[in-house]
SENULUM-853165 format. One record per residue (C-alpha): residue in three letters; chain; x, y, z. Coordinates in steps of 0.5 Angstrom, whole numbers, plus 2048, in hexadecimal, padded with zeros to 3 digits. Example, Ala and Ser with C-alpha at 12.3 -4.5 7.8 and 13.67 -1.06 7.14 Angstrom:
// residues 2
+--------+--------+-----+-----+-----+
! residu ! chaine !  xx !  yy !  zz !
+--------+--------+-----+-----+-----+
!    ALA !      A ! 819 ! 7F7 ! 810 !
!    SER !      A ! 81B ! 7FE ! 80E !
+--------+--------+-----+-----+-----+
//
This chain:
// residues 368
+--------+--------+-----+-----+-----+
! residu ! chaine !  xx !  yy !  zz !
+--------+--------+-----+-----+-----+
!    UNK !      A ! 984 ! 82E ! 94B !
!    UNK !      A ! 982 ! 82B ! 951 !
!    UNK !      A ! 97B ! 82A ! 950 !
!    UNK !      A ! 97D ! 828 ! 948 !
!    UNK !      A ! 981 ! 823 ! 94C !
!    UNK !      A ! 97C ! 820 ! 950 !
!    UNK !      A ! 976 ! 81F ! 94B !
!    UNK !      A ! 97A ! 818 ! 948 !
!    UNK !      A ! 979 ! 815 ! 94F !
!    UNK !      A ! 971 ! 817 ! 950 !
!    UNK !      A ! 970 ! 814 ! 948 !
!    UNK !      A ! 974 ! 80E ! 949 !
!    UNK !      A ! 972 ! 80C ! 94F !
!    UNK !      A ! 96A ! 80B ! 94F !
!    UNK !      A ! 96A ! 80A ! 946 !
!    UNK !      A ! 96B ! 801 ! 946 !
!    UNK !      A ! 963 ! 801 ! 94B !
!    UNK !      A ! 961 ! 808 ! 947 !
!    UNK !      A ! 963 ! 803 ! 940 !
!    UNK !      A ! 95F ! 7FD ! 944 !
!    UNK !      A ! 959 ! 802 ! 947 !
!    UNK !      A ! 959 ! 804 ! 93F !
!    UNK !      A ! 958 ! 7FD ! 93D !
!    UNK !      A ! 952 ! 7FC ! 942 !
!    UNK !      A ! 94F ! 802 ! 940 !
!    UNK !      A ! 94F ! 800 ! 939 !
!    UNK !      A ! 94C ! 7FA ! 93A !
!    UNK !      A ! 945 ! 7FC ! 93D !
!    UNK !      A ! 946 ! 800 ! 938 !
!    UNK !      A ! 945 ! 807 ! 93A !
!    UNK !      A ! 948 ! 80D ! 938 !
!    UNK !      A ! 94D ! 812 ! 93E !
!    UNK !      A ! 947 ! 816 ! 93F !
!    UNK !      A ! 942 ! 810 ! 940 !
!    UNK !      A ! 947 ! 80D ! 945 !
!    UNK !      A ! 948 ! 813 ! 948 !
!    UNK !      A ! 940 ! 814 ! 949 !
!    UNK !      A ! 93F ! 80C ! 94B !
!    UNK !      A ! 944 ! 80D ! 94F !
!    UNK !      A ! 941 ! 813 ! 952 !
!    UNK !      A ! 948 ! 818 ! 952 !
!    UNK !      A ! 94A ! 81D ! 94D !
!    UNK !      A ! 94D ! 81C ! 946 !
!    UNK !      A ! 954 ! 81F ! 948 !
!    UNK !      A ! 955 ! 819 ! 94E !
!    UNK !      A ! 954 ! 813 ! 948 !
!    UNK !      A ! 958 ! 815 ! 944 !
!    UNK !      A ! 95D ! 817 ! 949 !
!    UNK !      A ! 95D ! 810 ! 94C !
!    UNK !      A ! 95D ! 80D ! 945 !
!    UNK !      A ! 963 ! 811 ! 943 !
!    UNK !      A ! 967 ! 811 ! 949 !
!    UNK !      A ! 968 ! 817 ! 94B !
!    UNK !      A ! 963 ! 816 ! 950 !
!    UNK !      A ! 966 ! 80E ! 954 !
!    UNK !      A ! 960 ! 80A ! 955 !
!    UNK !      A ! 964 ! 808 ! 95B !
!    UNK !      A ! 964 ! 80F ! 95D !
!    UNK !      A ! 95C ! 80F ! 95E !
!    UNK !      A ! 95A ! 80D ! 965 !
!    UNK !      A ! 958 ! 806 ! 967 !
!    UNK !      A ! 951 ! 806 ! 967 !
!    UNK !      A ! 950 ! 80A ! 960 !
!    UNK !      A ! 956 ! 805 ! 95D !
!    UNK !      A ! 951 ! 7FF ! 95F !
!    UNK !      A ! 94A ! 802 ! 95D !
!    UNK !      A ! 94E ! 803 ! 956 !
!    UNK !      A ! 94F ! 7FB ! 956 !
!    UNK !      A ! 949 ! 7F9 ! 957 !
!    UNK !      A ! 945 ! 7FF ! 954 !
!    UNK !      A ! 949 ! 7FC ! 94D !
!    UNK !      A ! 946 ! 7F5 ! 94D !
!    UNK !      A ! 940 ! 7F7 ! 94E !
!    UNK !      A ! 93F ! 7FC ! 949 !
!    UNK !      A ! 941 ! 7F6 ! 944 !
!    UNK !      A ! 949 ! 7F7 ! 944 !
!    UNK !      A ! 94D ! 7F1 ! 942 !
!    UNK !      A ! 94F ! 7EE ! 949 !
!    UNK !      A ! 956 ! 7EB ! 947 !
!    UNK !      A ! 958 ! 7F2 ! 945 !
!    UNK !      A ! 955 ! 7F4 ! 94B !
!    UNK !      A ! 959 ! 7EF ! 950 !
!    UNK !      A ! 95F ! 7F2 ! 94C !
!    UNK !      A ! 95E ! 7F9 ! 950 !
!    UNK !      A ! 962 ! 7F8 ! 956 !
!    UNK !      A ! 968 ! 7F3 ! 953 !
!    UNK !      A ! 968 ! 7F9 ! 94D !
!    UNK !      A ! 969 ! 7FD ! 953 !
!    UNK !      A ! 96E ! 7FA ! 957 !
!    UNK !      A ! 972 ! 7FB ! 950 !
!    UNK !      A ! 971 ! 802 ! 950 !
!    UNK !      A ! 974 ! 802 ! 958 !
!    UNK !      A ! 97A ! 7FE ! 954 !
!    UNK !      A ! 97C ! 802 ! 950 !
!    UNK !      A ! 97A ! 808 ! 954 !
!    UNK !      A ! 97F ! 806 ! 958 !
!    UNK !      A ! 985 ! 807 ! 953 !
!    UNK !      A ! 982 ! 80E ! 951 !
!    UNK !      A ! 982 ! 810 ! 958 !
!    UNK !      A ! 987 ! 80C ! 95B !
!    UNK !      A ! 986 ! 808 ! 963 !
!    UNK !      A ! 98A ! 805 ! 968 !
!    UNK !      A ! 98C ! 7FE ! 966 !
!    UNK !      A ! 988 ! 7FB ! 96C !
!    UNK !      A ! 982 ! 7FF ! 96A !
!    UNK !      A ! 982 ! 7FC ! 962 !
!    UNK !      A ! 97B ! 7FA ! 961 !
!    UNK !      A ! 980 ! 7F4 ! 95E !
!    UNK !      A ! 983 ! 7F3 ! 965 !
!    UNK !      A ! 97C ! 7F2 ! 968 !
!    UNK !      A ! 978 ! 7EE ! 965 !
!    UNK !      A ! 978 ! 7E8 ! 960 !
!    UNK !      A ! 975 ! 7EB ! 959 !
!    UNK !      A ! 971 ! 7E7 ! 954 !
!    UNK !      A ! 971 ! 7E5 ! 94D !
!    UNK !      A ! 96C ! 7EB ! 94A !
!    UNK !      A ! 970 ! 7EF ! 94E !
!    UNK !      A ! 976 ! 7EE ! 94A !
!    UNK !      A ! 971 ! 7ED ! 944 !
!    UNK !      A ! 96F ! 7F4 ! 946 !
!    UNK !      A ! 977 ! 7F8 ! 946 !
!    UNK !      A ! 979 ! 7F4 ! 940 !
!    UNK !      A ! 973 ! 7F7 ! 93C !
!    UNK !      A ! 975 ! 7FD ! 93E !
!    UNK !      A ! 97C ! 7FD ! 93D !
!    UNK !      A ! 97B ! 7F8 ! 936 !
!    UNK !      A ! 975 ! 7FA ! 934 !
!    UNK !      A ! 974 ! 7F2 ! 935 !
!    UNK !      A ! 96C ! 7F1 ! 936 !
!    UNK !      A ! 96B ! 7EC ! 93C !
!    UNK !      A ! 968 ! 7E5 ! 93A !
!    UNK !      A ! 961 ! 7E7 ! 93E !
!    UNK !      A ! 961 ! 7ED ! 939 !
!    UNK !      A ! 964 ! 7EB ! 933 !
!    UNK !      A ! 95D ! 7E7 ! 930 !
!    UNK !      A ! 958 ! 7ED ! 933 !
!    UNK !      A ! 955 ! 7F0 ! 92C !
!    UNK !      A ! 958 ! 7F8 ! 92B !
!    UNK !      A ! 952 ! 7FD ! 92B !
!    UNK !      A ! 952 ! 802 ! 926 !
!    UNK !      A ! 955 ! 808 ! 929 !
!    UNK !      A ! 955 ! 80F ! 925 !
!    UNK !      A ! 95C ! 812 ! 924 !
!    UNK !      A ! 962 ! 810 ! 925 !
!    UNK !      A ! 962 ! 80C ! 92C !
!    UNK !      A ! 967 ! 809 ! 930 !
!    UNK !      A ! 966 ! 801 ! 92F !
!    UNK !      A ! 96C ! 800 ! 936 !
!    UNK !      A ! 96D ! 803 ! 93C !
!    UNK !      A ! 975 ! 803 ! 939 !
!    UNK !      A ! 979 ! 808 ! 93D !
!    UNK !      A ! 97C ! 80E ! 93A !
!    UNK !      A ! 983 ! 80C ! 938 !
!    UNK !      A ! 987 ! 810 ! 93D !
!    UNK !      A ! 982 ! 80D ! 943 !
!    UNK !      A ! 983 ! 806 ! 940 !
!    UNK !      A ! 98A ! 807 ! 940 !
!    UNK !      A ! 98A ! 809 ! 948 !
!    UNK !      A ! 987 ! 803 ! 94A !
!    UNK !      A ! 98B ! 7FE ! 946 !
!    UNK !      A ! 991 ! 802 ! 948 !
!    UNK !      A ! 98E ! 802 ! 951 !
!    UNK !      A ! 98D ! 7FA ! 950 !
!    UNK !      A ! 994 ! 7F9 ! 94E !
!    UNK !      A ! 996 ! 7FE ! 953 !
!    UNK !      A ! 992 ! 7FB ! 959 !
!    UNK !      A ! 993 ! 7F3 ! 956 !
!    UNK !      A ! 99B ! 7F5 ! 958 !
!    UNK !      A ! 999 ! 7F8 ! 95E !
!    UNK !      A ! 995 ! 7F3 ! 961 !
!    UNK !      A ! 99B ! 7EE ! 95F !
!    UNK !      A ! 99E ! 7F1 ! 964 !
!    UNK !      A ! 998 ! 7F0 ! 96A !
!    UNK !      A ! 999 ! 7E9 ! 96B !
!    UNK !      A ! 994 ! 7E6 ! 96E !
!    UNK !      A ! 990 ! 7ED ! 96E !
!    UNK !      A ! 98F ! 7ED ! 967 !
!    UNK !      A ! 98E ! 7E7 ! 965 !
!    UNK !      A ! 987 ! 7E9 ! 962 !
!    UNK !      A ! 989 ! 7F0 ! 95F !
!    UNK !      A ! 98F ! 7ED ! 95C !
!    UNK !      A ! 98B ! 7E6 ! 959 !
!    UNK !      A ! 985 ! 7EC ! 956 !
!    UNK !      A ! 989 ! 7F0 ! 954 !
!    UNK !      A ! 98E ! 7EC ! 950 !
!    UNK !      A ! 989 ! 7E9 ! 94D !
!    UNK !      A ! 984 ! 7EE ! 94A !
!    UNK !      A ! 98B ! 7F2 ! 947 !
!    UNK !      A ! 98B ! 7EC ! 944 !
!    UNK !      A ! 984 ! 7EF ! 940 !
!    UNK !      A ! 989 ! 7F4 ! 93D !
!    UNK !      A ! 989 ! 7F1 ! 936 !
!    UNK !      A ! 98F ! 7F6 ! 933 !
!    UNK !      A ! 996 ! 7F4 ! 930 !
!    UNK !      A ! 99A ! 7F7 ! 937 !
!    UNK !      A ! 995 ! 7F5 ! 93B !
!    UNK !      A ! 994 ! 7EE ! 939 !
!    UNK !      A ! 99C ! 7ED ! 93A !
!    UNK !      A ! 99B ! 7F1 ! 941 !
!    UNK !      A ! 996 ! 7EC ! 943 !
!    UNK !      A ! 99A ! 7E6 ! 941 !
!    UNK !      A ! 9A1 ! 7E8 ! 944 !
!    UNK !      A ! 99C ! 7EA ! 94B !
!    UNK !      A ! 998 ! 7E3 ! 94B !
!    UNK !      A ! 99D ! 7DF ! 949 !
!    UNK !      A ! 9A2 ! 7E2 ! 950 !
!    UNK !      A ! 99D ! 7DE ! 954 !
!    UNK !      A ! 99D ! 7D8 ! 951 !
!    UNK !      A ! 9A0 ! 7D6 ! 958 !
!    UNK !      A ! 99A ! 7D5 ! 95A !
!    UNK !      A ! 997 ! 7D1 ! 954 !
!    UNK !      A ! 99C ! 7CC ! 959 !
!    UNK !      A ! 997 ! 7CB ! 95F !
!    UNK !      A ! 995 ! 7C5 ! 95E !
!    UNK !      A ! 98D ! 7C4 ! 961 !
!    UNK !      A ! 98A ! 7CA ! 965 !
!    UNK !      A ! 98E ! 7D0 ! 968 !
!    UNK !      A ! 98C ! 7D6 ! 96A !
!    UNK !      A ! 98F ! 7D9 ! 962 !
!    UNK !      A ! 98A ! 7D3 ! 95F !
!    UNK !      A ! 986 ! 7D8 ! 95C !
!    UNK !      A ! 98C ! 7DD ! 95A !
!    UNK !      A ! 98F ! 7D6 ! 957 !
!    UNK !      A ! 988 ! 7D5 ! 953 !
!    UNK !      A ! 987 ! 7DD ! 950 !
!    UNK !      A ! 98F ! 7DE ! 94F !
!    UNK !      A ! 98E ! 7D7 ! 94B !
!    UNK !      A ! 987 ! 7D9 ! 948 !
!    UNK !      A ! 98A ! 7E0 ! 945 !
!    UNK !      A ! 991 ! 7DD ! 942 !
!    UNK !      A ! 98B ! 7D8 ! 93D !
!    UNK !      A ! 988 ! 7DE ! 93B !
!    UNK !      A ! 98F ! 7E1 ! 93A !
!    UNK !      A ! 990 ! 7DA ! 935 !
!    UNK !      A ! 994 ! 7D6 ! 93B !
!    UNK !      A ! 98F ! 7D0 ! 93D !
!    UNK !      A ! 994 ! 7CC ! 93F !
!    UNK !      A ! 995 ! 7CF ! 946 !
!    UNK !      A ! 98D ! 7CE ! 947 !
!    UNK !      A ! 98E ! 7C7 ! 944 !
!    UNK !      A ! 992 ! 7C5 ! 94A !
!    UNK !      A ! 98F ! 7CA ! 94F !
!    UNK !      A ! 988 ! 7C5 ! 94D !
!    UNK !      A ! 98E ! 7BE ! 950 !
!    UNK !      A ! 991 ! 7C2 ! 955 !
!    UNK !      A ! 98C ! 7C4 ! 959 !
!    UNK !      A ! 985 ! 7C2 ! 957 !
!    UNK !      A ! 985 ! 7BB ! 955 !
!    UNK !      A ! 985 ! 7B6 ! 95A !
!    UNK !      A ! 985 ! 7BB ! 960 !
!    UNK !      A ! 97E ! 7BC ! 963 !
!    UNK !      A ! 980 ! 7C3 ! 966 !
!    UNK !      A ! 983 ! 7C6 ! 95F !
!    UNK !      A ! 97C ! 7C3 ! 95B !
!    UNK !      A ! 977 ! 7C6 ! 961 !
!    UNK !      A ! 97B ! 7CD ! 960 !
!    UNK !      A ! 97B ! 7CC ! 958 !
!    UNK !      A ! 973 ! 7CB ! 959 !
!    UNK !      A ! 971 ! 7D0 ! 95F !
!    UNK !      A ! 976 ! 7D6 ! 95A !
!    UNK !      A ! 972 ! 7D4 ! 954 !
!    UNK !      A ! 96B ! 7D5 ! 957 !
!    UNK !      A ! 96D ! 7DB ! 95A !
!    UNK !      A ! 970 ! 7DE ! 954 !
!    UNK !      A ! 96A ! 7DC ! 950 !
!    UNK !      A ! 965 ! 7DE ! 955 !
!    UNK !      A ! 962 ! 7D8 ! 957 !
!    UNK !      A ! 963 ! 7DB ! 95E !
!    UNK !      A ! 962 ! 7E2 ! 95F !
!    UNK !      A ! 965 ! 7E3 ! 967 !
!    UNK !      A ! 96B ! 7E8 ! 966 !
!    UNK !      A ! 971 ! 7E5 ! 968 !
!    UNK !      A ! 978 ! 7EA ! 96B !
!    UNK !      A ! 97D ! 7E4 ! 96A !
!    UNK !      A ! 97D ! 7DD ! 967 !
!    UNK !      A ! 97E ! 7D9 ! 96C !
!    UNK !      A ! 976 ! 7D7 ! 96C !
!    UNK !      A ! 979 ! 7D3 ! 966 !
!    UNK !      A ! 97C ! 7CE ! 96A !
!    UNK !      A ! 975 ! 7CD ! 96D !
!    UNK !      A ! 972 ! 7C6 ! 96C !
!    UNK !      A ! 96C ! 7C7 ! 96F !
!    UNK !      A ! 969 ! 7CD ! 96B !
!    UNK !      A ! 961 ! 7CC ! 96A !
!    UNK !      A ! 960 ! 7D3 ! 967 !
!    UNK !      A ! 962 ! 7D1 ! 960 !
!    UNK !      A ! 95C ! 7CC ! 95B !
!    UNK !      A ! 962 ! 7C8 ! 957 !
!    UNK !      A ! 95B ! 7C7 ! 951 !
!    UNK !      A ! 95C ! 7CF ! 952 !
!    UNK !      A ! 964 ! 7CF ! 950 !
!    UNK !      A ! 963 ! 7CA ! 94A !
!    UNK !      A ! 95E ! 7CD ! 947 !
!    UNK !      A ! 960 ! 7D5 ! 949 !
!    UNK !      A ! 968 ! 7D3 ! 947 !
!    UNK !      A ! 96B ! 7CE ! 944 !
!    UNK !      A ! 968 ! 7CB ! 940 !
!    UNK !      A ! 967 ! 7D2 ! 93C !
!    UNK !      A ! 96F ! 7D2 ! 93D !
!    UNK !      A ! 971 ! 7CB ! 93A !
!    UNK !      A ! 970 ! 7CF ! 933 !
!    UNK !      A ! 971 ! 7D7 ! 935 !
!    UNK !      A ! 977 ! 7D7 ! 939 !
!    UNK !      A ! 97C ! 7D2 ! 934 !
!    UNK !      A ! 982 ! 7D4 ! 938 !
!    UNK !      A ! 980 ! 7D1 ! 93E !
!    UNK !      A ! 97B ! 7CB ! 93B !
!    UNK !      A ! 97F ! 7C6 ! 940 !
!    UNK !      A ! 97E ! 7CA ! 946 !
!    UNK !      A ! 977 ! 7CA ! 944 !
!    UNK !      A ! 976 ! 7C2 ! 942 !
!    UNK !      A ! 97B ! 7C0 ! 949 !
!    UNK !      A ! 976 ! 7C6 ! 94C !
!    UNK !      A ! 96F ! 7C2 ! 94B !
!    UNK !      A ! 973 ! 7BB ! 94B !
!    UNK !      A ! 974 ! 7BD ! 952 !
!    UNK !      A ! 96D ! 7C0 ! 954 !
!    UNK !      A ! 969 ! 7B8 ! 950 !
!    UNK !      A ! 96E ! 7B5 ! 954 !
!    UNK !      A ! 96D ! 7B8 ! 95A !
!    UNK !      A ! 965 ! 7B9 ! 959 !
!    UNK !      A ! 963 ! 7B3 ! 954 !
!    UNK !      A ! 95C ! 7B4 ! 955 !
!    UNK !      A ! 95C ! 7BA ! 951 !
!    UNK !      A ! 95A ! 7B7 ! 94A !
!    UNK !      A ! 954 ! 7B4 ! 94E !
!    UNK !      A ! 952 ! 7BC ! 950 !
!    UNK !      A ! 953 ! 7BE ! 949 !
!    UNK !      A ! 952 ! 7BB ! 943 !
!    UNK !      A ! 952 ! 7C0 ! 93E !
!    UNK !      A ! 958 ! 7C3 ! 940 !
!    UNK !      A ! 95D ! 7BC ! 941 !
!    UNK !      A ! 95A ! 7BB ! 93A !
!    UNK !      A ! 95C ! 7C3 ! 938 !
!    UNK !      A ! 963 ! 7C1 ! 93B !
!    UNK !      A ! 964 ! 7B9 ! 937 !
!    UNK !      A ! 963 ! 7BC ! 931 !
!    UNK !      A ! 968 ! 7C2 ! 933 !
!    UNK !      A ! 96D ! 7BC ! 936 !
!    UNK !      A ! 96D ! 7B8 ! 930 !
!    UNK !      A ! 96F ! 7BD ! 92B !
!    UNK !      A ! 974 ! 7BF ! 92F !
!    UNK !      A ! 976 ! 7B8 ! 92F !
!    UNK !      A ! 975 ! 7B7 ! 927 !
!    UNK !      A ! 97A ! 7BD ! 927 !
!    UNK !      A ! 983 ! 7BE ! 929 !
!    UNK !      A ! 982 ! 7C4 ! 92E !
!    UNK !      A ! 982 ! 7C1 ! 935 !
!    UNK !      A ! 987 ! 7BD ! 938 !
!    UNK !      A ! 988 ! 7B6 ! 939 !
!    UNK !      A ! 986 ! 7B7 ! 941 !
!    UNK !      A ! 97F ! 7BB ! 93E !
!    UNK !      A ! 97E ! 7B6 ! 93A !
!    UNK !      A ! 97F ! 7B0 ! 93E !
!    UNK !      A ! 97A ! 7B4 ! 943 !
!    UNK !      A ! 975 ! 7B7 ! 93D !
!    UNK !      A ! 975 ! 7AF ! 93C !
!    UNK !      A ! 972 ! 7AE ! 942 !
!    UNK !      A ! 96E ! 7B4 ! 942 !
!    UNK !      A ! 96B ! 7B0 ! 93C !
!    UNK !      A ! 969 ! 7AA ! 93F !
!    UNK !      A ! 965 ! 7AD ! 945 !
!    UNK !      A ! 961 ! 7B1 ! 940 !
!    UNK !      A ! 960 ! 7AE ! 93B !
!    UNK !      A ! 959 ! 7AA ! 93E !
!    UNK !      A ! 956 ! 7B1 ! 940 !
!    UNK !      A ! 955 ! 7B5 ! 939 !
!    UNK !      A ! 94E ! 7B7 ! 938 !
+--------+--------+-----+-----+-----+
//
């Protein structure tokens, strides 16, 4: 019974960067035995790591980055590869709701996830493939083969149901569990169910007080997920005036939208334990042509919920970086097009347009 018990653990825990490395394997191409041998292990160790059973993360720290570089070099497509450790930071995610830790011990109390790690949970818990992942060819597979990492139902519901439970108990960490409350709360709201989506709404909507904060507070970026996740919900409003109230025309506010976005989009790559290096204005570890061409302006038109996030968002970075058309031509010419159909269309607010405008203007002589 017990063992029985243990095996959706040891399963849930590694089968996200099992799915990933199974995706890597299949884009040299190669088969589980002539990895195996490429690899110089045996076929029961890869088709362990690819199922799960065997955690990538379990292995030690050497083997770990000789795998990582071995891919590339065997022909693996480097976008996959570069998913391993944010697919593994999923895994840990999720594992922690099948094997419950301390509150101050969450891998979500510790550091500051990123965006293809959410991706990563909401494939495993929708069957949604990441964006990065979405456009990549399907090969041919023999036999019914799984085309997500889904949880099984009763795993999915543990981890829906341990989010929900630790959101509650970080609200009442007070200043211990900002980061744990802010992540939890806001990947909750992945769970796409009727009663999950009317949780969801009922717990962003009791913190609305800190929608209330004008400029940057030590709940900022709390403020900006819970008014991310009620647009996804259907809510934009709240967004909308998060964008007025402590963004616009407050130069700590638009330093800490910038800094999150490029950390989230990976444009910088240095774990952070807290928020707080969003307030920093003096971050140079971040290439702002990067953040353009990484994520917003795919975003413009892939995340509808959230277009006037976006258009504020790279209002801000021409405003703050106008040399930026100048570097990249073929890109500002990319995105003028992508503002003038928004413009042409009814889906922004009147502050998006007023900045899509502008936007415009600094473009417009820079199309290739």
């Amino acid at each position: 019974m017990t063992a029985r018990a243990a095996a959706p653990k040891r399963a849930a825990t590694g089968t996200i960067a099992g799915f990933v490395l199974r995706l890597a394997r299949e884009s040299v191409p190669r088969t589980q035995a002539g990895m195996a041998e490429d690899l110089g292990v045996d076929l029961a160790t890869v088709q362990g790591w690819e199922s799960g059973r065997r955690p990538l993360a379990n292995i030690r720290a050497h083997a770990l980055l000789d795998l990582r570089r071995r891919l590339p070099a065997l022909g693996a497509d480097q976008m996959v590869v570069g998913l391993l450790d944010a697919a593994m930071d999923a895994d840990r995610i999720i594992g922690s709701a099948l094997d419950p830790v301390r509150p101050d011990l969450h891998p979500l109390a510790g550091w500051v996830h990123t965006r293809d790690t959410a991706h990563l949970i909401d494939w495993a818990v929708n069957g949604i493939a990441p964006p990065a992942l979405a456009s990549r060819p399907t090969p041919t597979r023999r036999g019914p083969v799984a085309t997500a990492p889904l949880l099984a139902d009763p795993e999915r519901s543990a981890f829906i149901t341990h989010l929900r439970t630790t959101a509650e108990a970080a609200a009442r960490m007070g200043s211990r569990g900002i980061l744990l409350h802010r992540q939890t709360l806001y990947l909750a709201s992945y769970d796409r169910s009727p009663e999950a989506t009317s949780w969801a709404a009922r717990a962003l909507h009791d913190r609305r007080g800190v929608l209330s904060v004008r400029g940057w507070s030590p709940h900022w970026a709390e403020a900006r997920s819970t008014a991310t996740a009620l647009a996804r919900l259907g809510d934009p409003q709240p967004l909308l005036d998060f964008i007025d109230r402590s963004m616009a025309d407050d130069d700590t506010g638009e330093t800490a939208n910038l800094n999150y976005w490029a950390y989230w989009l990976g444009a910088f790559t240095q774990p952070q334990a807290d928020d707080a290096f969003m307030r920093d204005r003096n971050r140079a570890d971040w290439d702002p042509v990067t953040l353009l061409r990484r994520g917003l302006t795919q975003g413009l038109h892939q995340a509808p919920g959230y277009v006037d996030l976006y258009v504020h968002s790279i209002w801000a970075l021409l405003s703050a970086h106008p040399w930026l058309p100048h570097a990249a031509p073929a890109l500002a010419a990319e995105l003028d097009g992508r503002a003038v159909r928004l413009l042409d269309g009814t889906s922004v607010s009147q502050r998006s347009r007023r900045e899509l405008s502008e936007v415009h203007y600094v473009l417009r002589d820079y199309g290739t």
